[in-house]
C-alpha positions as CSV (number, residue, x, y, z in Angstrom):
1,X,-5.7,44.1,-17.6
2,X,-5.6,41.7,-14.3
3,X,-9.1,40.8,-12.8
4,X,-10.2,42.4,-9.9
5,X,-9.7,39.4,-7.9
6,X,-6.3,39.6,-8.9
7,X,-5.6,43.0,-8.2
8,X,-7.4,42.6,-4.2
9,X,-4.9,39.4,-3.8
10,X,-1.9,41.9,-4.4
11,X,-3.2,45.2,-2.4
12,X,-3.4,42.6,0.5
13,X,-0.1,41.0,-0.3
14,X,1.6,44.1,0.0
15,X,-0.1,45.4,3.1
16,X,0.8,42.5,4.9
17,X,4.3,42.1,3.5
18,X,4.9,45.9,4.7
19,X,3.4,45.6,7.7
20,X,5.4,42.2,8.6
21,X,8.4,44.2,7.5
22,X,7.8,47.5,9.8
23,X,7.2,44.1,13.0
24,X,10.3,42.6,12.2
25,X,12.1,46.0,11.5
26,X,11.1,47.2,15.3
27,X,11.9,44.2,17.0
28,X,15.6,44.3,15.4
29,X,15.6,48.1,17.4
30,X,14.6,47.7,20.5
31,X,16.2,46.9,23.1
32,X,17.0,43.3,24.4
33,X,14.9,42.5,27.3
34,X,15.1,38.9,28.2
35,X,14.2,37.3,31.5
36,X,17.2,35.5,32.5
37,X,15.3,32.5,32.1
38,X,14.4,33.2,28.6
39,X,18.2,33.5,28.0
40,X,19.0,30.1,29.7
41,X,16.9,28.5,26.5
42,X,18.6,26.7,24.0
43,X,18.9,28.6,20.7
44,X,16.1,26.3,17.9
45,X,17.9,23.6,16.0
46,X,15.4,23.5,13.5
47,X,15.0,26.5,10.8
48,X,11.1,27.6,11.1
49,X,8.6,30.2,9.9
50,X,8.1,32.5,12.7
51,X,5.6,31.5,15.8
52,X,3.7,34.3,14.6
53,X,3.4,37.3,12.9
54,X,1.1,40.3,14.1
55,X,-0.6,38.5,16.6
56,X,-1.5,35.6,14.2
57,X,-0.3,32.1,14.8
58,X,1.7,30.5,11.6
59,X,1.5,26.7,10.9
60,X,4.9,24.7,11.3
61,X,6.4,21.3,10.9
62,X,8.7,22.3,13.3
63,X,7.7,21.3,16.5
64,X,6.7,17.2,14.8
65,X,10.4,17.5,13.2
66,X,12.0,18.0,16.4
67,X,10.4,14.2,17.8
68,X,10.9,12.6,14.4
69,X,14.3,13.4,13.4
70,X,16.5,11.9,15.9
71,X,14.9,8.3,15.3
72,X,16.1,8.8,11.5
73,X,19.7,7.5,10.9
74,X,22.2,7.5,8.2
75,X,23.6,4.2,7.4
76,X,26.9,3.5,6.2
77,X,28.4,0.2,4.6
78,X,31.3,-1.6,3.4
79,X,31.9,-4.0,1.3
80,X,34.7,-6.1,0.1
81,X,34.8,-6.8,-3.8
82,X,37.3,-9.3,-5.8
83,X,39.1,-6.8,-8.9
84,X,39.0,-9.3,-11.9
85,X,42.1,-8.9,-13.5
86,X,43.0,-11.5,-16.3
87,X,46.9,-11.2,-16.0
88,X,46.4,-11.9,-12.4
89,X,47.9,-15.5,-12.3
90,X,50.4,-14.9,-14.7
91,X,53.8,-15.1,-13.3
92,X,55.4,-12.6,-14.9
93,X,52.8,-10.0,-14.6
94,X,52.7,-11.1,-10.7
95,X,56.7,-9.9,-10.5
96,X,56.2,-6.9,-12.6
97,X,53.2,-5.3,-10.7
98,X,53.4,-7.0,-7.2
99,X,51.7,-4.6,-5.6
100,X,48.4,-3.8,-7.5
101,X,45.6,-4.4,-5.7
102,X,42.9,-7.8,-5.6
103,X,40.7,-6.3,-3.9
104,X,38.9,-2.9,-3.6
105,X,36.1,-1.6,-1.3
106,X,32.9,-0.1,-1.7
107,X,30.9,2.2,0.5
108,X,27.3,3.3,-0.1
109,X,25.0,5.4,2.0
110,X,21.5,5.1,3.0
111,X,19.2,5.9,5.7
112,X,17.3,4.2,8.3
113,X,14.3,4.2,10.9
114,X,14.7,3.8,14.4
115,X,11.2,1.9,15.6
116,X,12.3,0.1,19.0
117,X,14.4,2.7,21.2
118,X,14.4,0.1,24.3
119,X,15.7,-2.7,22.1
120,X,18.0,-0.9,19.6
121,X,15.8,-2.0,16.4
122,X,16.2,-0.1,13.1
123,X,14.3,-0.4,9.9
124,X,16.3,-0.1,6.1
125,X,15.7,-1.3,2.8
126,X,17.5,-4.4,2.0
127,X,18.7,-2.9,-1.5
128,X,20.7,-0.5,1.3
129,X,22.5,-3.2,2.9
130,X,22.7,-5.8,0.2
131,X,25.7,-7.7,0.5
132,X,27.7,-5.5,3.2
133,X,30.1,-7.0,5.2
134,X,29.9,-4.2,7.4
135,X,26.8,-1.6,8.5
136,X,27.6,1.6,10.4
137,X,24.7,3.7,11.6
138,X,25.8,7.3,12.3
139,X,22.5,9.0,14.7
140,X,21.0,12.3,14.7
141,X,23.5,13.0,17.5
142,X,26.4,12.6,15.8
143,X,27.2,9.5,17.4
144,X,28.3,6.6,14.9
145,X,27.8,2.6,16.1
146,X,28.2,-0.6,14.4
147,X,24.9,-2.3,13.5
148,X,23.8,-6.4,14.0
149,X,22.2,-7.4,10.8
150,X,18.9,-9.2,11.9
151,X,17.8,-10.2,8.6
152,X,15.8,-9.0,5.5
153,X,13.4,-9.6,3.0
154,X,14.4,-9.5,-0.8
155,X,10.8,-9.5,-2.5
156,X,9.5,-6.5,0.0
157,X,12.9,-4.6,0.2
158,X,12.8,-4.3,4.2
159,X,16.0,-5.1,6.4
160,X,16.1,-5.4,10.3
161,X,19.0,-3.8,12.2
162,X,20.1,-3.6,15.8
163,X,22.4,-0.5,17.2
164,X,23.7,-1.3,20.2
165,X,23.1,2.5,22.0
166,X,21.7,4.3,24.6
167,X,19.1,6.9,24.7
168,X,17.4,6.6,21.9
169,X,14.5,8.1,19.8
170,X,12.3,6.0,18.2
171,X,9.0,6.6,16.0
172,X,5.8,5.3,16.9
173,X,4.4,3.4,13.8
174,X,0.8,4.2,12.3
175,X,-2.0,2.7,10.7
176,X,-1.0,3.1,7.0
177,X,-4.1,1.3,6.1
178,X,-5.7,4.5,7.4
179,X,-4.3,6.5,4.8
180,X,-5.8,8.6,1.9
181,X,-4.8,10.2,-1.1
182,X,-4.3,14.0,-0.1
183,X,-3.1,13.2,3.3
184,X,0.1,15.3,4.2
185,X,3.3,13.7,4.3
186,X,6.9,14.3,5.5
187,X,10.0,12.5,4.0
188,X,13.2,12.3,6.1
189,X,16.4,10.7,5.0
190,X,20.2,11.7,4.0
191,X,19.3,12.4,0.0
192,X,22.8,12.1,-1.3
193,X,24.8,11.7,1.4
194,X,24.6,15.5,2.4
195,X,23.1,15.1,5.4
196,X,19.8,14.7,6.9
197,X,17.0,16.3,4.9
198,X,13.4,16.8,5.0
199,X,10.6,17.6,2.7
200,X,7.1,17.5,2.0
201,X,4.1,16.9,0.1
202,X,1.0,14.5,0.0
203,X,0.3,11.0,-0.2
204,X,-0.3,10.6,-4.5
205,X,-1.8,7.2,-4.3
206,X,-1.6,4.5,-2.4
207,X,-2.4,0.3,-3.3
208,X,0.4,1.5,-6.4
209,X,1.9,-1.7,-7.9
210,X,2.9,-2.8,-11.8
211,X,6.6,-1.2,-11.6
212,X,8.8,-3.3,-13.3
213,X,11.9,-4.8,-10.7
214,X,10.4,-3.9,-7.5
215,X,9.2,-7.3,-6.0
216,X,6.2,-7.4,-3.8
217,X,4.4,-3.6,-4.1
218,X,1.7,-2.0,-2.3
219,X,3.2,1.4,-2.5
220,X,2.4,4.4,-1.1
221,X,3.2,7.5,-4.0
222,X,4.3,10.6,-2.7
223,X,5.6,13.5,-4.8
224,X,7.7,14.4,-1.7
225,X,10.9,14.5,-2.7
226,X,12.5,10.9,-2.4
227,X,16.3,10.7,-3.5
228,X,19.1,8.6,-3.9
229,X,20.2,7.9,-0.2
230,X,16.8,8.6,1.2
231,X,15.9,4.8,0.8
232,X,14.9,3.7,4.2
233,X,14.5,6.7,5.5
234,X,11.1,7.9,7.1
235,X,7.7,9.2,5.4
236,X,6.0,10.4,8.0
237,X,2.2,11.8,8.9
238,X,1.7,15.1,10.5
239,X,1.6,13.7,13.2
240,X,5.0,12.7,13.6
241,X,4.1,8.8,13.4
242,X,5.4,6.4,10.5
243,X,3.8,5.7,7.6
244,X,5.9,4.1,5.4
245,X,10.1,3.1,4.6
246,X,10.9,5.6,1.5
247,X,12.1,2.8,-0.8
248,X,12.0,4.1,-4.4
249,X,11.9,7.0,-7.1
250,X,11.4,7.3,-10.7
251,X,12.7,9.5,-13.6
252,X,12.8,8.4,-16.9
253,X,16.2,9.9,-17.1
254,X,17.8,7.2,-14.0
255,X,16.9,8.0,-10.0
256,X,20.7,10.1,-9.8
257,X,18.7,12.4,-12.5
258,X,16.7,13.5,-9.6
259,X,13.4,13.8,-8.1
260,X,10.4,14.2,-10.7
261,X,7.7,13.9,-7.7
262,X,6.8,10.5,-8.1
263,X,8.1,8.5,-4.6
264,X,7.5,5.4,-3.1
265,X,7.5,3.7,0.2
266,X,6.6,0.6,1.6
267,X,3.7,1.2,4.0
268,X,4.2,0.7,7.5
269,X,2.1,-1.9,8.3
270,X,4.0,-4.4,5.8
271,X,7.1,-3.0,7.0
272,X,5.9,-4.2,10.5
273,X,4.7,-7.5,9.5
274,X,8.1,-8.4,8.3
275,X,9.8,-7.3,10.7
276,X,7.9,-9.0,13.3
277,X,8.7,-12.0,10.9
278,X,12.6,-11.4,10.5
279,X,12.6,-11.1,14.3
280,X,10.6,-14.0,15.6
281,X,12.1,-16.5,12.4
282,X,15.9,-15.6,12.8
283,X,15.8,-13.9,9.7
284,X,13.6,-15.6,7.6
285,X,10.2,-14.3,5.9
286,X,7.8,-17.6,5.6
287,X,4.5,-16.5,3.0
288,X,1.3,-18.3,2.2
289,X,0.4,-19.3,-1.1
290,X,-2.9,-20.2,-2.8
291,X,-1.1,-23.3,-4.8
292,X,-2.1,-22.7,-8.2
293,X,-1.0,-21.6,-11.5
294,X,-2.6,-18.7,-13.3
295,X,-2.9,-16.8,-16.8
296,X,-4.1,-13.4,-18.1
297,X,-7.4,-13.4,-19.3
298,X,-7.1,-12.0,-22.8
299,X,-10.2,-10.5,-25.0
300,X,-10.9,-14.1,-26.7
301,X,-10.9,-15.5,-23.3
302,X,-13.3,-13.4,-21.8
303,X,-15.7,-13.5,-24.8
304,X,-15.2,-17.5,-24.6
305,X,-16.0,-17.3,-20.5
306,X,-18.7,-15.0,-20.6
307,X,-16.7,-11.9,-19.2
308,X,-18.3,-8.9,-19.0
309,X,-14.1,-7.5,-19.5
310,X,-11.2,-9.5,-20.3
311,X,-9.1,-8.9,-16.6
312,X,-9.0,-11.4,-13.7
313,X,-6.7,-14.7,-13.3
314,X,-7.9,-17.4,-14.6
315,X,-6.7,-20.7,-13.2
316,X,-5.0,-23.1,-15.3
317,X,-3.2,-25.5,-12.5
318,X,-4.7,-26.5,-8.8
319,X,-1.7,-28.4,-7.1
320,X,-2.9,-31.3,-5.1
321,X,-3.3,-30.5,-1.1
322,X,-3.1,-27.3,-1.7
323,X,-5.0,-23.9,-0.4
324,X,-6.8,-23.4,-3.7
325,X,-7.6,-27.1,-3.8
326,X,-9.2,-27.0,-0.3
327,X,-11.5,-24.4,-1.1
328,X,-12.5,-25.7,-4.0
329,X,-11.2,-23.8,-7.0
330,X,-10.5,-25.0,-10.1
331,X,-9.3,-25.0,-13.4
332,X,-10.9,-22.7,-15.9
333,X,-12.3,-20.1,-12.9
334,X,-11.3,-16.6,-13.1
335,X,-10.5,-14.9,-9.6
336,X,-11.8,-11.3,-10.2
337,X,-10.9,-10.1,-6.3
338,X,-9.5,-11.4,-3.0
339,X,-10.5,-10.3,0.0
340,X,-12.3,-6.8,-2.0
341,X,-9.1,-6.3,-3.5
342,X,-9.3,-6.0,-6.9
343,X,-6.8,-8.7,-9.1
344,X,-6.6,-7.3,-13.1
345,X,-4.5,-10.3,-13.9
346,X,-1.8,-13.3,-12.8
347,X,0.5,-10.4,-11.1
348,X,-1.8,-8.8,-9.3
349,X,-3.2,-12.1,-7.8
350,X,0.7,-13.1,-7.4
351,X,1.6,-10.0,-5.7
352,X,-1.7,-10.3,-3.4
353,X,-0.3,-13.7,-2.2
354,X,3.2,-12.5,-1.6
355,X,1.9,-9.9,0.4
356,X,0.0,-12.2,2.9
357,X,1.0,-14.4,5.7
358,X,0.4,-18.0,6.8
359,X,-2.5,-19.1,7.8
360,X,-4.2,-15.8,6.5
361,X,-8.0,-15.9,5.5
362,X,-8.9,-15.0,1.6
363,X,-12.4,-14.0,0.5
364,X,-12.4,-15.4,-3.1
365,X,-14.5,-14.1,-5.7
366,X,-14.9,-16.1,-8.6
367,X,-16.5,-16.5,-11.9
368,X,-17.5,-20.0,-12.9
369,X,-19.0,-21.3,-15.9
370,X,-20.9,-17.8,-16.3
371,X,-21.5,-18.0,-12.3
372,X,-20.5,-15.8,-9.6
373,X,-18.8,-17.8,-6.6
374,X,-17.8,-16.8,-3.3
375,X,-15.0,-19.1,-2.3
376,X,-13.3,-18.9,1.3
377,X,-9.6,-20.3,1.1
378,X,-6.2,-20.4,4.2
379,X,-3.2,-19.4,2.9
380,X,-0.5,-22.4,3.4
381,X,3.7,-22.0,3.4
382,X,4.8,-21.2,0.4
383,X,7.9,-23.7,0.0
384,X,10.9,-21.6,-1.0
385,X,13.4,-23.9,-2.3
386,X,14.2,-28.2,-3.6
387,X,16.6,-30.3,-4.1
388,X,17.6,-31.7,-7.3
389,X,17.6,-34.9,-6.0
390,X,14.3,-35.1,-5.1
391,X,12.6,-34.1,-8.7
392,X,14.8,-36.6,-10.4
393,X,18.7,-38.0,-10.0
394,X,20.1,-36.0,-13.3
395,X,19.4,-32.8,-11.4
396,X,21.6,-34.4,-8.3
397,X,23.8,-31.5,-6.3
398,X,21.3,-28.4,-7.5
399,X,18.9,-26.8,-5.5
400,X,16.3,-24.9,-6.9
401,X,14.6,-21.5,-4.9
402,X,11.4,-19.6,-5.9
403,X,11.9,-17.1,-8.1
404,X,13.0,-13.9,-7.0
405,X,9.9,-11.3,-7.1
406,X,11.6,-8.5,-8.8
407,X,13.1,-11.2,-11.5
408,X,9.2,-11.8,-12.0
409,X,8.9,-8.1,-11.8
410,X,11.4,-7.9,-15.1
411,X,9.7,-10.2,-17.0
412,X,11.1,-13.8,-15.8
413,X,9.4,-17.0,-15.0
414,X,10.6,-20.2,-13.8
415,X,12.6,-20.9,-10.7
416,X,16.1,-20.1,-10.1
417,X,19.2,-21.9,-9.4
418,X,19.9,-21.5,-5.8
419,X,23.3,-23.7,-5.8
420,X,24.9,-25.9,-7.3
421,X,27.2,-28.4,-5.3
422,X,31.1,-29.1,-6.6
423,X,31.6,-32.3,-8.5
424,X,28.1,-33.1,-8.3
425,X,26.1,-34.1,-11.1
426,X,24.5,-31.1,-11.5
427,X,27.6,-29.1,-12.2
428,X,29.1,-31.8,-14.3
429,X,25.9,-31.1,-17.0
430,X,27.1,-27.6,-16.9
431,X,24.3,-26.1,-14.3
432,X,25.3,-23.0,-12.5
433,X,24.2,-21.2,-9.6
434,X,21.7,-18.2,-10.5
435,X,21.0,-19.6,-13.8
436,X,17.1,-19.1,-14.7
437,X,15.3,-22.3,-15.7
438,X,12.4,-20.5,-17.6
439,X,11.3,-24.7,-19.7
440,X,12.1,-27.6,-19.4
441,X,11.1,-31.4,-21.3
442,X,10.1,-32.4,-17.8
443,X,6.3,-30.5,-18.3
444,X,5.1,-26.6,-17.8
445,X,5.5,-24.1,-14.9
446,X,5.7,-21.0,-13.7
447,X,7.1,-21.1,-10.6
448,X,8.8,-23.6,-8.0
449,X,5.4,-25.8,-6.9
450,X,5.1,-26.0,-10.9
451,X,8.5,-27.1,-11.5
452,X,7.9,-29.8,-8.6
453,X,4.6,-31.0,-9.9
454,X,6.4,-31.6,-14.0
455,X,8.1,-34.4,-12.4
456,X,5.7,-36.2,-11.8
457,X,7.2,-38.8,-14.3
458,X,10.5,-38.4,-15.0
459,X,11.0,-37.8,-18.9
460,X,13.5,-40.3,-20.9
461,X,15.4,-37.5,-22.0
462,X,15.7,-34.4,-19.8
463,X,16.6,-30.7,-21.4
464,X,16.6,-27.6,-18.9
465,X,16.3,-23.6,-21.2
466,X,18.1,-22.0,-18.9
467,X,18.9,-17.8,-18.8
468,X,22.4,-17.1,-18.1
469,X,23.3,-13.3,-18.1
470,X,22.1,-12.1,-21.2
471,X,21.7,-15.2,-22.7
472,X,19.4,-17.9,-23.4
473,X,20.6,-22.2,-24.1
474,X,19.6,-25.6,-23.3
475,X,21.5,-27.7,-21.0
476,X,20.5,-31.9,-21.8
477,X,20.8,-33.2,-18.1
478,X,22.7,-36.5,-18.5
């Protein structure tokens, strides 16, 4: 037997339901009356609930879609890709099958965000554009244009674009720090290439980070849906103002499985400070770092350092003129928060510093010796890359970069090798470019200010472990 409640919820269901029925049932009968005004309106582009329904107003995203979806964009590119066929410099194969192909081309689709109507700006991820030789933005409109790559930022996943067009709509950018789980959110994009789509939901979390290959994260979860091709699309408030670049999805099963509810997007005020960045730095993003080097504080740790819990970084490195060294940190203090943020461990404090800019002010809290110390410290450039030649002459012809963030993300340390020149020394002791030098005889590190500072005496005999594909060696520099 239902409860009463139950029973009251369906009576009223079912008055209402015949009664909207009867309205809609009448006003297919009479008569059409329409001023001639009336019938000079343009039929809605948008499907929506109806304005009301027996004198009672009904809520719709209409009205907000009809602002925002013009300033969403599909994005189209192209890109050129060598076939690697192992016959293909032998003669004879060359004269049997002259005319099979070297190259091939491939296309992918995303969407985009356009944030700057006046100048022609347009917001992506940079997973979307990733080594395109050509970028196509087809608008709201129907209208398709070429696109000026500006420049874009691996680690955060944002990419600047400029469409050379007229009239047209842009989105006014929020205050994502404003947000809060249980806010409403819209998601617009072209999920699967299909076309532009839009759906709802709320705002999950927000501050999300941990997920493996994603490089710099400060999140916002939605369980709107979020789909293949809806990466760079918009998440917007009800409002109609954005709130973040929809950048990611998970399902266990792969991201072509489908949407499970749990989205991502970069919030909009990171998206904006790159940006501003890209723009003003022809295309480069310059970060702030600390300067130190950093471990997880496990259980023996924090029983050893008087923890009340084992989390925080605890410092193991200062580098010499750096950030950390100025404000007086040191080795063996554990940084529990910066700036009221709270940092668990070294990837949290590492993805705090990625996320800040130069010169940017950090409120340090600290545990020292079983003390509590508040430590005020300036973020300073972050270099992002060094020649072999200067950290000693075996390495001669290689340059070394930073590790990429979502290498770090995947469970890499070290530095990566940026380049390595032809017939240089480098290349000679077998050194490639995008190997990953995880140790070397040279001293520890973790990252590229750590591989600089292990040279501060050149070793007698110098052995890089490097990660190549899937596999791991050591290369003895010579």
């Amino acid at each position: 037997m239902r409860p009463l409640p139950t029973l009251l919820t369906l009576a009223l269901a079912a008055a209402f339901g015949g009664f909207a029925a009867t309205a809609i049932r009448d006003g297919l009968q009479a008569p059409a009356q329409a001023s001639p005004a009336a019938a000079a309106l343009p039929l809605p582009t948008t499907a929506a609930l109806p304005a009301s329904v027996g004198g009672q107003v009904l809520p719709s995203l209409a009205p907000m879609l009809q602002r925002v979806t013009p300033a969403v964009v599909s994005v189209h590119t192209k890109q050129t890709v060598r076939i690697r066929n192992p016959f293909a410099n032998d003669p004879f194969f060359r004269r049997m099958f002259p005319n099979i192909p070297q190259e091939r081309i491939n296309e992918s689709l995303g969407s985009g965000v356009i944030i700057d109507a006046k100048n022609g700006y347009v917001l992506t991820n940079h997973h979307v554009i990733e080594g395109a030789d050509e970028v196509s933005v087809t608008l709201a409109d129907g209208r398709t244009v070429k696109a000026e790559f500006l420049g874009s930022d691996p680690d955060t996943d944002v990419a600047v674009m400029r469409i050379p067009a007229q009239n047209l709509s842009a989105i006014a950018l929020a205050d994502s720090d404003a947000l809060k789980v249980g806010d409403f959110v819209v998601a617009v994009g072209n999920p699967f290439g299909i076309g532009q789509t839009v759906t709802s939901g709320i705002v999950s979390a927000v501050g999300r980070s941990g997920l493996r290959g994603l490089g710099y994260q400060n999140f916002i979860q939605t369980d709107a849906s979020i789909n293949p091709g809806n990466s760079g699309g918009a998440l917007v408030n009800l409002n109609g103002e954005l709130i973040g670049i929809n950048t990611a999805s998970f399902n266990p099963q792969g991201s072509m499985a489908g949407n499970i509810g749990l989205g991502f997007a970069i919030p909009a005020n990171l998206a904006r400070n790159i940006k501003d960045q890209l723009i003003a730095n022809n295309g480069v993003v310059r970060r702030g770092t600390l300067g130190l080097e950093s471990q997880d504080v496990t259980a023996q740790l924090a029983a050893a350092l008087k923890l009340a819990e084992p989390r925080g970084a605890l410092v193991s490195r200062v580098f010499g003129g750096s950030a950390a060294a100025a404000a007086g940190l040191k080795p063996g203090d554990v940084i529990l928060s910066a700036n009221g943020q709270r940092i668990d461990n070294r990837d949290a404090l590492r993805n705090f510093e990625g996320l800040q800019a130069i010169g940017s002010k950090i409120a340090l809290e600290v545990r020292r010796e079983g003390q509590t110390l508040q430590l005020n410290a300036s973020l300073r450039e972050q270099p992002k890359a060094v020649a072999g030649t200067e950290l000693d002459p075996r390495l001669t012809g290689a340059t070394f970069a930073e590790m990429p963030e979502r290498l770090r993300q995947a469970g890499y340390a070290g530095v990566l090798v940026e380049s390595v020149a032809r017939g240089s020394r480098a290349e000679a002791n077998q050194l490639r470019k995008d190997d990953i030098v995880v140790a070397a005889t040279s001293g520890e590190f973790d990252d590229l200010p750590g591989f600089r500072a292990s040279f501060t005496r050149n070793p007698a005999q110098l052995v890089l472990r490097i990660v190549r594909g899937n596999r791991r060696g050591d290369l003895q520099m010579q």
